[in-house]
Backbone as CSV, one residue per row, in Angstrom:
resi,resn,N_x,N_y,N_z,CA_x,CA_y,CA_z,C_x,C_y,C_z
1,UNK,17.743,-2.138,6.348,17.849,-3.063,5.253,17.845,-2.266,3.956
2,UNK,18.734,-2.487,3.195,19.166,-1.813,1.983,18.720,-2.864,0.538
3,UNK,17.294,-2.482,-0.507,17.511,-2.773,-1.113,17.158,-2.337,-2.485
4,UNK,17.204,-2.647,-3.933,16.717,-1.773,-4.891,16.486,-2.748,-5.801
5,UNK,15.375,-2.204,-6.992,15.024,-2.989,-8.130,13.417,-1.908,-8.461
6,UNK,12.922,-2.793,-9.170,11.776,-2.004,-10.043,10.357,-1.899,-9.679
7,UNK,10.235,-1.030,-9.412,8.845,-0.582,-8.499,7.498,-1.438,-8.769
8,UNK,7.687,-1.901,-10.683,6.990,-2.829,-11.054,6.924,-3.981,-10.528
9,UNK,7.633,-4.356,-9.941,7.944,-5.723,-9.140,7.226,-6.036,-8.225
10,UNK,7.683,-5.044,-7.260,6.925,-4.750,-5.819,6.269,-3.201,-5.783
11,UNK,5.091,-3.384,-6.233,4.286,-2.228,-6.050,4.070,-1.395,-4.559
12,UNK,4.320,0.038,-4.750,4.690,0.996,-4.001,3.856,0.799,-2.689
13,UNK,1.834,0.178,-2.774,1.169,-0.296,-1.641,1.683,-1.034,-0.434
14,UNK,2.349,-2.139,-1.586,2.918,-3.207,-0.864,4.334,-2.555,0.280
15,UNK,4.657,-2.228,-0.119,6.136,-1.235,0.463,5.562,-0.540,1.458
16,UNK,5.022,0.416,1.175,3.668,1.217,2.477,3.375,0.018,3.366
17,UNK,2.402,-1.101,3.141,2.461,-1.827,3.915,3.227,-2.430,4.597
18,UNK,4.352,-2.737,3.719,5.255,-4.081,4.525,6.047,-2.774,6.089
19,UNK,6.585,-1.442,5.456,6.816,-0.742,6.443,6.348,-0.283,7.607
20,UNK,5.063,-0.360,7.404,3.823,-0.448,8.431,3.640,-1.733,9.162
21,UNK,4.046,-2.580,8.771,3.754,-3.695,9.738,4.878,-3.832,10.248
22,UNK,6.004,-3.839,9.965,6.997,-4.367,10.742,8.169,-2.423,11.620
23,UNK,6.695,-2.108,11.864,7.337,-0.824,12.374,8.707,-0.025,11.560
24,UNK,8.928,-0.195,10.519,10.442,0.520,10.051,10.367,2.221,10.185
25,UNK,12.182,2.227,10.411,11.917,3.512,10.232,13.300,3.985,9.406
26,UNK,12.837,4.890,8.796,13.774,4.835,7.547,13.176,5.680,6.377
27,UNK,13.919,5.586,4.628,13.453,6.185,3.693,13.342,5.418,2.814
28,UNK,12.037,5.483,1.713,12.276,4.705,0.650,12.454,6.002,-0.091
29,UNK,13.205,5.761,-0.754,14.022,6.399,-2.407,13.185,6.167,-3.399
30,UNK,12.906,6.920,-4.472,12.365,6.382,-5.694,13.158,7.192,-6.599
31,UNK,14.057,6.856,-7.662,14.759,7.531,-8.425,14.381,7.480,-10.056
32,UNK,14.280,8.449,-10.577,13.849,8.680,-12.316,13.973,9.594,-12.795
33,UNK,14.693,9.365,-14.441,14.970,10.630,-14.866,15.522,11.740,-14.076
34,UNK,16.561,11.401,-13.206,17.447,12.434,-12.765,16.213,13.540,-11.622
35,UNK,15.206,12.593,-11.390,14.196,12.942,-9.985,14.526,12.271,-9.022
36,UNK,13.975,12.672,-8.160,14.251,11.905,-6.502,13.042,12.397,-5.813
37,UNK,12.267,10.804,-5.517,11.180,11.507,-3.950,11.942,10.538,-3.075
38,UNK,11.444,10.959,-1.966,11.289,9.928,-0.264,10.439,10.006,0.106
39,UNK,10.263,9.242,0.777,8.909,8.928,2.201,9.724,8.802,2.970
40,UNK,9.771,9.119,4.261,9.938,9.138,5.400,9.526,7.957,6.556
41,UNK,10.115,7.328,6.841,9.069,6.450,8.458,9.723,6.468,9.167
42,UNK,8.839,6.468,10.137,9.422,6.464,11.795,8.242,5.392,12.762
43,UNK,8.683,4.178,12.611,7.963,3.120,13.569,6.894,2.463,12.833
44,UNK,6.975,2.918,11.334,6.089,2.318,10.290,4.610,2.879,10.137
45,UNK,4.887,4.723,10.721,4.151,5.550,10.215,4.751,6.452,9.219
46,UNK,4.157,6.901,8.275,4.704,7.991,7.677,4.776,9.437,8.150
47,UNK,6.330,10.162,7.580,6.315,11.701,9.173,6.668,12.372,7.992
48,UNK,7.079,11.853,6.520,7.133,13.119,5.703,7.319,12.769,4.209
49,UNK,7.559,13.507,3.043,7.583,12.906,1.776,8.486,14.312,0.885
50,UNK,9.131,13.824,0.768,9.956,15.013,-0.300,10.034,14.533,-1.416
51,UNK,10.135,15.847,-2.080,10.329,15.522,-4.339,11.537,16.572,-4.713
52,UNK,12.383,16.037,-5.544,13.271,17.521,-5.776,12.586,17.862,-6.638
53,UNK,11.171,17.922,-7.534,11.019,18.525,-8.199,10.362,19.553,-7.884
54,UNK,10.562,21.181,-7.959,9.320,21.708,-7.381,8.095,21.808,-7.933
55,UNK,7.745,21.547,-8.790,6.303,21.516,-9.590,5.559,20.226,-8.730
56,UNK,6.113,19.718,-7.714,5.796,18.924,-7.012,5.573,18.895,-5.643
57,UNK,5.668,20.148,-5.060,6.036,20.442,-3.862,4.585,20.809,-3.443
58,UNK,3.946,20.337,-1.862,2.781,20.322,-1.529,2.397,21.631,-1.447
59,UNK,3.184,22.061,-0.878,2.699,23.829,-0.195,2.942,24.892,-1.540
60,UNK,2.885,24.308,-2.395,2.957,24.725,-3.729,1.537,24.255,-4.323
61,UNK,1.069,23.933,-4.162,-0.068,23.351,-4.171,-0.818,23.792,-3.693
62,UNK,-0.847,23.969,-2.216,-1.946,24.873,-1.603,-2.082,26.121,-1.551
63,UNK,-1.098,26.670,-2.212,-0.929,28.262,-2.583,-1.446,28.667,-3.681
64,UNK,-1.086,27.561,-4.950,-1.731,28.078,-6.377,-3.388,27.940,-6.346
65,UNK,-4.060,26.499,-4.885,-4.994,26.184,-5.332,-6.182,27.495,-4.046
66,UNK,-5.632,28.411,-3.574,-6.381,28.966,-2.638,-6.290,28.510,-1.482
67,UNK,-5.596,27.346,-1.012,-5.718,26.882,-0.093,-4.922,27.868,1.485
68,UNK,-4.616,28.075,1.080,-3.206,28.385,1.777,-2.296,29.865,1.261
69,UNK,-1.898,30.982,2.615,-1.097,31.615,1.720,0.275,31.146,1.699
70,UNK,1.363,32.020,1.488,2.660,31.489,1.617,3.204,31.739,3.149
71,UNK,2.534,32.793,3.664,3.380,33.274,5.023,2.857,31.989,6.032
72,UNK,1.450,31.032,5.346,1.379,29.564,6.152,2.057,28.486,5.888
73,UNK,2.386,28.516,4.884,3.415,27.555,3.895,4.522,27.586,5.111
74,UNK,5.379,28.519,5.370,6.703,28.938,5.569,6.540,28.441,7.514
75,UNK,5.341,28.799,8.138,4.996,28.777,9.159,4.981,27.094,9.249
76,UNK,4.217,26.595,8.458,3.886,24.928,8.591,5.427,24.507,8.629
77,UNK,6.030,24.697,7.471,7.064,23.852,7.571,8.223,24.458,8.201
78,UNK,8.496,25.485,8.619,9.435,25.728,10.432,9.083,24.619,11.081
79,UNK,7.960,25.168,11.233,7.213,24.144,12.643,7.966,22.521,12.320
80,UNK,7.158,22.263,11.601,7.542,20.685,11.443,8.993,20.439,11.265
81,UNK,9.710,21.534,10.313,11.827,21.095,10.731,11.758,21.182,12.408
82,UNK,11.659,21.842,12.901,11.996,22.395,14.222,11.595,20.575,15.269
83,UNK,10.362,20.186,14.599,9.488,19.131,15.529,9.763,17.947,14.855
84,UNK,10.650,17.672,13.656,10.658,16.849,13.228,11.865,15.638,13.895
85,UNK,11.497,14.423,14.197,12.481,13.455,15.004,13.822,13.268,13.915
86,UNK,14.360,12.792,14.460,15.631,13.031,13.873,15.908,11.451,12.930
87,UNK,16.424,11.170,12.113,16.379,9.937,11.171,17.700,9.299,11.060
């Protein structure tokens, strides 16, 4: 099901939820200022979330914050392309 309008409308919870209950699987889009995220579902769990921005990027995150080095960064996400179901 394909549809679009203003996030103000239908708040982003509600969307999480409604995808969760009725098992979807699919992407929601959120577009601004020439940005783009997704969420990911598969059966109305969430399996992933992308941003084109990189100042946004998780494993960017866990690298600046100690969490994480990069050679785990690179390791995590092989793994998960490699294991990830197909959409």
């Amino acid at each position: 099901m394909d549809f679009s309008g203003r996030l103000s409308s239908f708040p982003v919870v509600d969307l999480l939820q409604w995808a969760m209950n009725e098992q979807c699987t699919g992407a929601l889009v959120v577009r601004r200022s020439h940005r783009e995220k997704r969420i990911l579902f598969h059966n109305g769990q969430v399996i992933a979330c992308y941003s084109d921005d990189p100042a946004e990027y998780f494993g960017r995150y866990l690298v600046l914050h100690g969490y994480l080095e990069m050679r785990e960064v690179m390791f995590a996400l092989t793994f998960c392309h490699r294991r990830a179901p197909s959409c």
